[in-house]
N, C-alpha and C positions, 0 to 999 in steps of 0.2 A: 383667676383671682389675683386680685393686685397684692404688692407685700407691703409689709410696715414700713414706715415711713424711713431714712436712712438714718437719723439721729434718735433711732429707738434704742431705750435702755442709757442713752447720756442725761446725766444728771447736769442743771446749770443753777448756781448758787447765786444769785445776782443782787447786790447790794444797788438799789438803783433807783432813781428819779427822775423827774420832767422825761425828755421824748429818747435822746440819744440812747441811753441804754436800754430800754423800756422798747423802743422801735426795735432794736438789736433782738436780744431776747426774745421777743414777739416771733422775729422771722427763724430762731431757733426753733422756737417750741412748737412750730406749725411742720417744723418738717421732724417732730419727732420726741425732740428732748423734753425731758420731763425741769421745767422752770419753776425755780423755788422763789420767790419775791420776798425779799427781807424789807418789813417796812417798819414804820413809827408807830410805837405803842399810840392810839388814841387816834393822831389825826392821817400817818402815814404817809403815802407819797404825795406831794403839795399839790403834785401835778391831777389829785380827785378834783382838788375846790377851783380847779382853772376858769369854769365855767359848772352852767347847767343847763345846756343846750341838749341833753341827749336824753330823753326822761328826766331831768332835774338832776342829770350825772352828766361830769365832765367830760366833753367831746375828745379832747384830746388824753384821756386816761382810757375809755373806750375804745379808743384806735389803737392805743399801744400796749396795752396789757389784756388783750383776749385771751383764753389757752392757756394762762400760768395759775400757780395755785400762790397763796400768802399766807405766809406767819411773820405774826408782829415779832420785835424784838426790840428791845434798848441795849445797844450793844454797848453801850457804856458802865451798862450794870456789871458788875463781877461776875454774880449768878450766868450771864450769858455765856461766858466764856465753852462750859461743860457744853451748852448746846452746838455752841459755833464749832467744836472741835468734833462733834460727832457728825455734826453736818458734811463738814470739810471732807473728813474720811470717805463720804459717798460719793462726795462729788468729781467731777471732772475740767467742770469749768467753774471760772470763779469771775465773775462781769461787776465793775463796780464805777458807778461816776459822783459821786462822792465828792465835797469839799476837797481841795490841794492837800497832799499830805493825811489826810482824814487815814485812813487804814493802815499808811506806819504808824501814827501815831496810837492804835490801839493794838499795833504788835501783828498785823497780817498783812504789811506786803510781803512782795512773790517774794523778798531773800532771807526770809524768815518762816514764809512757807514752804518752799522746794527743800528745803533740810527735811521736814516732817511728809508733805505732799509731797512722792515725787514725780508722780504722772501729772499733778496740778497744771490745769492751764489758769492764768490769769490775764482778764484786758480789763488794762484801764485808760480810761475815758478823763480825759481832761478840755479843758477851753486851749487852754498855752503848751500843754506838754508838761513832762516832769523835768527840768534844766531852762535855764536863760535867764534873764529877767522879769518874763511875764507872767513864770509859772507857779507865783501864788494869787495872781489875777483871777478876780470872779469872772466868768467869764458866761454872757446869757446868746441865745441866737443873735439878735441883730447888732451887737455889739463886735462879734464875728464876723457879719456880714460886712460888719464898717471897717474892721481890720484888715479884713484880707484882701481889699479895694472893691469887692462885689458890690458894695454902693457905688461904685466912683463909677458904673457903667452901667447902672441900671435905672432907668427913669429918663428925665427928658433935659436940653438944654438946661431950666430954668431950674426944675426938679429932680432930687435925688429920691428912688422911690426904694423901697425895701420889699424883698420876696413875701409874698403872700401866703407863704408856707414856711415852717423854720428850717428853713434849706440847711443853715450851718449844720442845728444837729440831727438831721436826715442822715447827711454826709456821712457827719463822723458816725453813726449807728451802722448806718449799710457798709461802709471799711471795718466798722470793729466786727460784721457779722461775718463778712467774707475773710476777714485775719483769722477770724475763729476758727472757721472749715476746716482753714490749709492749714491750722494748729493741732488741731483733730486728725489730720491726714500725718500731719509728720510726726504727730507722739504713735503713730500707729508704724511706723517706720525705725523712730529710734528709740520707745518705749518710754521716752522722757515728757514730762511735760514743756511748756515756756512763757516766757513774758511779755505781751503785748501791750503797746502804749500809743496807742490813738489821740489824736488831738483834734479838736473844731476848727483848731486854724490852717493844718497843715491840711486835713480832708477840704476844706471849703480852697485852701491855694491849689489841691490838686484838681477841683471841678473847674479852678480860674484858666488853665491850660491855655485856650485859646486868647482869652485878650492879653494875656500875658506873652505870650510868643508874638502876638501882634504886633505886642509897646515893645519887642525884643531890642537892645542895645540904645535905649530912648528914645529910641521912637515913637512917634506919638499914638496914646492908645485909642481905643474904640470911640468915639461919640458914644452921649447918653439919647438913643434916638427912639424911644418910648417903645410900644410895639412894636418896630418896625426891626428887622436884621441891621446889625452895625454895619455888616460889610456887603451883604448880596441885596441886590434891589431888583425887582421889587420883590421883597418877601417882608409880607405884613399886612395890617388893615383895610379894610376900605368899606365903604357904606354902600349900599343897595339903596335902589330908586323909592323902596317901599319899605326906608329906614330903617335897615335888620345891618348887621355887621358879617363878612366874611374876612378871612385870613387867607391868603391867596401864597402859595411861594414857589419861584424858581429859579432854579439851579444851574440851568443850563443854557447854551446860546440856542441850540434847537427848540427848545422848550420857549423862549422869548419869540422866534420865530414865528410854530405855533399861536402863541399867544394873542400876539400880534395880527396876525392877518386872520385867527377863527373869533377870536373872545372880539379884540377891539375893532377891529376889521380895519385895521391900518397898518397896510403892509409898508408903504412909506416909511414906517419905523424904524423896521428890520435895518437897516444902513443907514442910519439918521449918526450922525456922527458923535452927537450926545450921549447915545444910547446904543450904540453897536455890539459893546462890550462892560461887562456885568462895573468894571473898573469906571466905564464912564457913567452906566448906569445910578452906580452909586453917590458917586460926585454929584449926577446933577439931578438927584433923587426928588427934588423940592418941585422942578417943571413937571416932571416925568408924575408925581404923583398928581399934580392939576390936571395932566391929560384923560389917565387913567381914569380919577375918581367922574370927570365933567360925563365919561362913558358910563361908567355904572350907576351916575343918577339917572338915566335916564330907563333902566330897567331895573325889572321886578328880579326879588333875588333866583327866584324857581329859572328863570328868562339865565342868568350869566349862569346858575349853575350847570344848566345842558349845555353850552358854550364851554365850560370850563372844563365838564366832562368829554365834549367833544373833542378839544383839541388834548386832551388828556395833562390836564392843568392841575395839580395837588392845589387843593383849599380843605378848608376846615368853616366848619359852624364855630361862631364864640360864645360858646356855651354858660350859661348861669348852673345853679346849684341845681337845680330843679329839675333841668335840662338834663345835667345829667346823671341825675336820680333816676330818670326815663327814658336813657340812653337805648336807643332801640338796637345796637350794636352788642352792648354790656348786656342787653337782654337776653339776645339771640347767643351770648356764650355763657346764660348760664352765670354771672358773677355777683349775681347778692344772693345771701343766706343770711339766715333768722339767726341770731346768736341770745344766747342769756347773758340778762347782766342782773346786779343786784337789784334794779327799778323795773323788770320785764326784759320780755323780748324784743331785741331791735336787729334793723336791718344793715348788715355788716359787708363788705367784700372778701372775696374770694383770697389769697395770693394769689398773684399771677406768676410764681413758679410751676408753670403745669408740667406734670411729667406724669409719661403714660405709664409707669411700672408702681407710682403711690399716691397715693390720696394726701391730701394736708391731714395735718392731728390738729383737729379745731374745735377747743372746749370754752365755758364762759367764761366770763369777763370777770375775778374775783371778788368778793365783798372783802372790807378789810379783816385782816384774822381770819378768814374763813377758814384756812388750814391749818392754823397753829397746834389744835388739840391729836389731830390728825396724823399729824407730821412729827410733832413728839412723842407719840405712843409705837409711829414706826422705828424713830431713832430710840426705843426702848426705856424709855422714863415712863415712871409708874402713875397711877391717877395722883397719886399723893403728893406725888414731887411737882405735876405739874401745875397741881392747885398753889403749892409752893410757888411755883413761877408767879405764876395770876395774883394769890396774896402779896408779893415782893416786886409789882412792877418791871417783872423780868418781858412778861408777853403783854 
């Protein structure tokens, strides 16, 4: 019998909207924690009406809020105050991405909590950080993107192209979730809670790593070379005889070896002086890919895939949405499950933290308010008081 998930019994009080914190939370509550969603009386987190691609419900509120429960609040009201301080008591963690300044300003950051909280953990989620100049800057995903130079190397010569996912606050979400752990691990050490402060900019310059050590002491950095690896060639695209796309890459001089005399059957390559070594490879990427592609127009993709598998060549399918919706791979492990949301059942992923000792804690996807009456009657306010709430635009 497997046991409860490891974040069983933490309460996470999360003041939050759009992906960054919401993605955060998300990967809490799946391994355990019980996630409270503080949202806006009426319309709630912005991030519902992003779309209506999912049932006529927002795709990216479906991806990020499965598993937690909500109550509305206007935390501006006075009336909230009574609630928010019996909440805080339960809680353990406190997650909030919030306008700049937004939570001092209504009296609950961490140095005004840790007097009353003192196991309190709090992370907060900013675009800029809390200090510099930029940190009362709105700050959205691809405006990050553009900050942190992730544009300046993505897309092609001509074209600056933008992540097709909002990588910035992925980033910052998966740093505030793993600050969180090791926050939970050291309050269980020193019995105190602490204060975390996550940025968009600073998580997205930690994913820059590479082209950034590249351009190291100005040096000059990466090309913008589309698909294609900046610095290892060939790793990247190429057409099939029977107009289908594969993604091909390698790493190594045996592996080009290989490649060479099973895939292209041009062992001549192998010591071509252009192409000997991955450094020249890449220089003169532009001939090397006419050789290349002039070979795989002339066969069918099924034709280079046993060739590529032969000489034991890493490629990839370049998959559409559809693709892989019906990923026969995702299939065979099992990685979609039916979820509830407020519009029906849909079909969800798995997390892919698999661990053989627990199962995910995977509940639906909340309506707004759905917990509010709920959640008040546990934090012990009476039907009366609560209607109080609801009369007085409190929930």
């Amino acid at each position: 019998m497997k046991r409860k998930p490891p974040l069983d019994g933490i309460v996470i009080l999360s003041f939050e909207h759009a992906i960054a914190a919401p993605l955060c939370t998300r990967q809490l509550a799946e391994l355990g924690a019980r996630v409270i969603k503080i949202e806006r009386r009426e319309t709630g987190d912005f991030a519902r009406s992003y779309d209506t691609r999912t049932k006529g419900q927002s795709s990216h509120f479906i991806w990020t809020n499965r598993s937690k429960e909500s109550l509305t609040l206007d935390i501006k009201n006075r009336q909230s105050s009574e609630i928010l301080y019996r909440l805080l008591s339960k809680a353990d963690v406190l997650v909030q991405n919030l306008a700049p300044s937004a939570m001092e300003k209504l009296g609950l950051g961490y140095n005004t909590l840790k007097t009353q909280y003192e196991k309190l953990i709090v992370c907060n989620i900013s675009g800029y950080g809390t200090e510099g100049p930029f940190k009362d800057r709105k700050a959205y995903d691809l405006l990050v993107q553009a900050e942190s130079g992730f544009l300046s190397i993505t897309g092609t010569d001509k074209d600056l192209v933008k992540s097709g996912i909002s990588i910035a606050d992925i980033a910052a979400g998966m740093h505030a979730f793993s600050a969180i752990l090791a926050a939970i691990i050291e309050r269980g050490k020193s019995g105190k809670g602490s204060c975390i402060d996550i940025s968009m900019l600073e998580a997205m310059v930690e994913w820059m790593g590479f082209p950034l050590l590249y351009s190291y002491d100005g040096a000059t950095p990466p090309k913008r070379t589309g698909s294609d690896h900046a610095s290892i060639y060939p790793y990247g695209v190429f057409e099939t005889g029977d107009e289908e796309t594969l993604m091909i890459g390698l790493q190594n001089e045996r592996e080009w070896a290989k490649f060479c005399d099973i895939v292209l059957k041009m062992p001549q390559l192998i010591d071509d002086r252009r192409f000997s070594a991955n450094t020249d490879r890449s220089m003169n990427r532009e001939a090397l890919k006419g050789l290349i592609q002039s070979i795989f127009n002339k066969q069918s993709t099924e034709e280079l895939i046993d060739k590529l598998k032969s000489a034991d060549i890493a490629y990839a399918n370049v998959n559409d949405m559809d693709k892989v919706w019906n990923h026969e791979q995702l299939e065979k492990l099992n990685r979609f499950i039916v979820t509830d949301t407020p519009e029906g059942k849909v079909s969800t992923f798995l997390p892919p933290t698999n661990n053989s000792e627990f199962d995910p804690a995977i509940s639906p996807v909340p309506k707004l308010g759905q917990h509010s009456k709920q959640i008040l009657e546990e934090l012990g306010f009476t039907n009366n008081e609560i209607e109080d709430f609801q009369e007085n635009n409190v929930i």
